[in-house]
N, C-alpha and C positions, 0 to 999 in steps of 0.2 A: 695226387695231393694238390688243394685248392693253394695257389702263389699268394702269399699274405700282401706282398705287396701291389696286389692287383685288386686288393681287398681294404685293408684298412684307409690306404688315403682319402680314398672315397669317403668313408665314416668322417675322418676328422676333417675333411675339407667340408663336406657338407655341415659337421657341425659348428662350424666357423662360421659360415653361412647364414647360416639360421638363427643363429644366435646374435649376429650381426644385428641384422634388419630392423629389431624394438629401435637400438639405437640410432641407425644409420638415418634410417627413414624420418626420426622428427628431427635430427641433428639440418638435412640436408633442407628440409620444411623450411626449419626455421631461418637458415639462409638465404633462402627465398630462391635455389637453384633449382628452378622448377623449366621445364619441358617449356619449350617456345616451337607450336607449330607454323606450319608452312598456310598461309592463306589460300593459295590455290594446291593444296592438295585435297587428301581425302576428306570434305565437310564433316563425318561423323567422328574424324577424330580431333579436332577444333575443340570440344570440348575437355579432350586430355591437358591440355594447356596450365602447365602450374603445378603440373605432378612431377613429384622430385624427379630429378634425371641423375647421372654419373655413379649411379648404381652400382656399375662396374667394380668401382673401389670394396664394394663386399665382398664380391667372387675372386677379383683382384688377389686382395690378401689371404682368402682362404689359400690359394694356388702357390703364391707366394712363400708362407710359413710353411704349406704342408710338404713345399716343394722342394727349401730348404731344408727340413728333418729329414730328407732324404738322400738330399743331393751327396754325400760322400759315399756312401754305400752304393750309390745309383750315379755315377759322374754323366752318364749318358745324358739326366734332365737338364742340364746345364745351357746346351745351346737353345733348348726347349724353352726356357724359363725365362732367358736373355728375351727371345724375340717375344715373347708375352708381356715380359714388364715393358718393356722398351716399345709399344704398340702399345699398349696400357698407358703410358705416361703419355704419348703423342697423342691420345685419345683425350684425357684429360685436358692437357692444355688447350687443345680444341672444344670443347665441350665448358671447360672454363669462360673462355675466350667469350661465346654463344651467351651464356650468362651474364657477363658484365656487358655486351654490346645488345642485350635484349633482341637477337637475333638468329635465326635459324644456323646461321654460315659462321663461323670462329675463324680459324687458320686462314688465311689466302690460299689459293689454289697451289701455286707456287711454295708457299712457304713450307704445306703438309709434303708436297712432291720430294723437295730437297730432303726434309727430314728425313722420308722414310728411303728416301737412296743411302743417307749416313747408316742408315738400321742395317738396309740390307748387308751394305758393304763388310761393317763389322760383321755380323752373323758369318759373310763368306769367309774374312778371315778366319774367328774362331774356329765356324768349320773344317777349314784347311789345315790351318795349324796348333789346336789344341784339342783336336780327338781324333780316332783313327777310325771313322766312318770314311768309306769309300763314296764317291760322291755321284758312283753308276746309278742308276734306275731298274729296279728290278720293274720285269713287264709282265704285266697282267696275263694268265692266260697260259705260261710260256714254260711251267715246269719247275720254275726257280731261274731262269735265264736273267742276266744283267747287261744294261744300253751301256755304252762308255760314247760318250758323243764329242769327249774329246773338248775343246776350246769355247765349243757352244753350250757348256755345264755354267758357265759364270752370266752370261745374258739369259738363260733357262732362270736360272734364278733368280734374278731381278725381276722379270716376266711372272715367275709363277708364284714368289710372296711377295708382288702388289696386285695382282689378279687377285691373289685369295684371300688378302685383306679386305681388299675392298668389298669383295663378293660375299662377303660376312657381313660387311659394314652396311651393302645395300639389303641383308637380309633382315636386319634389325628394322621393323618399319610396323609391325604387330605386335601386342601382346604376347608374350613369350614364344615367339617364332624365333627366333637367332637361339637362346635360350635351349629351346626344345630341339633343334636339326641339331647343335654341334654338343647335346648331352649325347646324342645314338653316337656323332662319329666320333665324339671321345669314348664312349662303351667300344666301337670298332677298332679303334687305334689301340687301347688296352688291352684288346685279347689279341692282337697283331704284334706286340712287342713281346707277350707269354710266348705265343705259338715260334715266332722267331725266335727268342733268349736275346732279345735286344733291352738291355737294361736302362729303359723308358716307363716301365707301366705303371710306377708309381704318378710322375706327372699327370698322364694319359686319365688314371683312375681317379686323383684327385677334382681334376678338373671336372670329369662327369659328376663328381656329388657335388662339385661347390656350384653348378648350373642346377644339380635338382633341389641344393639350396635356395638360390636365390628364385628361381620358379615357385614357391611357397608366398613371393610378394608379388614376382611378373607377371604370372599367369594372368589371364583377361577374369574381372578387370585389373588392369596394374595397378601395385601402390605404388612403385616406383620403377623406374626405366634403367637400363643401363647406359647408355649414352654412347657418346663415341670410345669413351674410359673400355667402356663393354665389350662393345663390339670388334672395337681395332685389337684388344689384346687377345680376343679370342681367334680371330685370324689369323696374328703369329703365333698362336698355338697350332691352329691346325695346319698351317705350313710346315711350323718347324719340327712338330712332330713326323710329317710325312719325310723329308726330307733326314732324319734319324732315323726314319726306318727303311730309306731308299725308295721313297715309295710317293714323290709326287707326281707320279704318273693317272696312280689313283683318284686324286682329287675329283679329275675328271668322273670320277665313277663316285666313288659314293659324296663327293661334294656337289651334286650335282644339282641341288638346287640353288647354290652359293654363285654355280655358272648360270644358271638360267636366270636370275634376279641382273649376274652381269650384262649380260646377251641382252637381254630385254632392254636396258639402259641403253644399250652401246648401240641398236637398232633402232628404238624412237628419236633418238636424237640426229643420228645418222640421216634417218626416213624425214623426221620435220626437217631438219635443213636441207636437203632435198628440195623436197615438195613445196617446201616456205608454209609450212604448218598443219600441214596432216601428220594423223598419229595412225600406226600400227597396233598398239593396245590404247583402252579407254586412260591408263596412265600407266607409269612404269616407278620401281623394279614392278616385277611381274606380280608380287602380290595381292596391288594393288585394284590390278587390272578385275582381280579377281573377286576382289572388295566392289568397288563396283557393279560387278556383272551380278551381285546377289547373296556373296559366300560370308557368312557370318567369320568373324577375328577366329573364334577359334575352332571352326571348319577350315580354314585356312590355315591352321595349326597344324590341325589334325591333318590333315588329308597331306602337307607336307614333310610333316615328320617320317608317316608312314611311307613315302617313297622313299626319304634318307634310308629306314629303315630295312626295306627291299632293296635298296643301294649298297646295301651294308652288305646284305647276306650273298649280294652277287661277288661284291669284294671279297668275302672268304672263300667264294669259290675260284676266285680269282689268283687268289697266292701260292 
């Protein structure tokens, strides 16, 4: 029997979504919170400049309300939902910020860092002490085996949701690329919460439709962006859902383009101070490089959704 709740949220988050957008889109116009790019970045997208951004706020709330209709019967979405909004709001006021100082940069470097240390910290709490997930790591590969690593589970994760925020955050850089990778690994995490009986899949399933919502405005060309609003809350989704299913080890696997956009970053910059200004790629995160080198926005889509997607299928075989 098809699990309804692996089924409807998706319907009603996507039609949250969707039905948003008429509104959202001239509302955001007409406050003039439009997309401010990078001068020395990619030339061909300079002319994006002006196209609403904080988009997020649609998928946001889709996630939000559908996430909520569920949360008593499903207590599991709970930690889920926390590090979404709370990465959602820190996205916002950054993205905010961006807008009134008519500049690419909102948050100080500093200021976004502490924030998201307060996220984590709570997150760990709740984790600990208001659900009874065990906080082992199930390992890919291994039969159903669980890591217990003991004292090094609490810097683990500090480490692995500001890594996979960010790693989302630098995916977001194309028309519905961020969009596009974390609808598969929400489709992935949803049939991973069924196959476990981890009472998550409604979050999981929601989220995937409220992205193939908002992708009806992302898609290339965009009418609107999701912003940092977007991007960071979907980060602490797909952290905090791994981590509800014991399962951030995976990231590594089907997140795997979310590390390669990291990597790429963490390497040119690494390489230019080095060298005092040579580059490893023509520019980074990585999709840029690609952009660049010839690959239209949404061959860049395409070509990395479908490794998410082979990503994904390795991951069930993985569990």
């Amino acid at each position: 029997m098809v699990d309804a709740s692996a089924i409807v949220p998706f319907f009603i988050a996507f039609g949250i979504t969707w039905a948003a957008g008429p509104f959202v889109i001239p509302f955001l116009t007409r406050l003039k919170f439009g997309q401010t790019e990078r001068t020395l970045g990619v030339q061909a997208h300079l002319k994006k400049a002006g196209t609403p951004t904080m988009g997020g706020v649609m998928f946001l709330l889709a996630i939000t309300v559908t996430g909520l209709i569920y949360i008593r019967s499903y207590p599991l979405i709970g930690p889920v939902l926390f590090l979404t909004i709370a990465y959602g709001v820190l996205g916002f006021l950054d993205d905010y910020l961006k807008v009134v100082k008519k500049e690419s940069d909102g948050l100080y470097a500093w200021q976004k860092m502490l924030l998201e240390i307060m996220i984590i910290v709570v997150f760990i709490l709740y984790m600990k002490h208001f659900t009874d997930i065990p906080l082992t790591l199930r390992i890919p590969f291994s039969g159903g085996k669980e890591l217990d690593i003991g004292i090094l589970t609490y810097p683990l994760m500090v480490f692995a949701i500001a890594g996979t925020v960010n790693g989302v955050n630098f995916t977001d850089g194309v028309d519905g690329l961020a969009s596009s990778v974390t609808a598969v690994v929400a489709a992935f995490f949803t049939i991973c919460a069924v196959i476990l009986k981890v009472q998550a899949a409604p979050i999981a399933s929601c989220t995937g439709g409220a992205l193939l919502g908002f992708l009806v405005y992302n898609a290339h060309p965009a009418k609107i962006f999701m912003g940092d609003t977007g991007s960071l809350a979907l980060g602490g989704f797909v952290i905090g859902m791994a981590y509800v299913l014991q399962m951030p080890i995976y990231i590594i696997l089907v997140g795997i383009i979310y590390l390669a956009e990291v990597i790429s970053v963490m390497m040119q910059v690494g390489y230019f101070k080095m060298t005092h200004g040579k580059r490893i790629f023509r520019m980074a995160p990585i999709h840029h490089h690609f952009e660049l080198g010839g690959w239209s926005e949404t061959r860049v889509v395409a070509i990395f959704t479908i490794i998410t997607i082979i990503a994904c299928m390795i991951g069930f075989l993985a569990l």
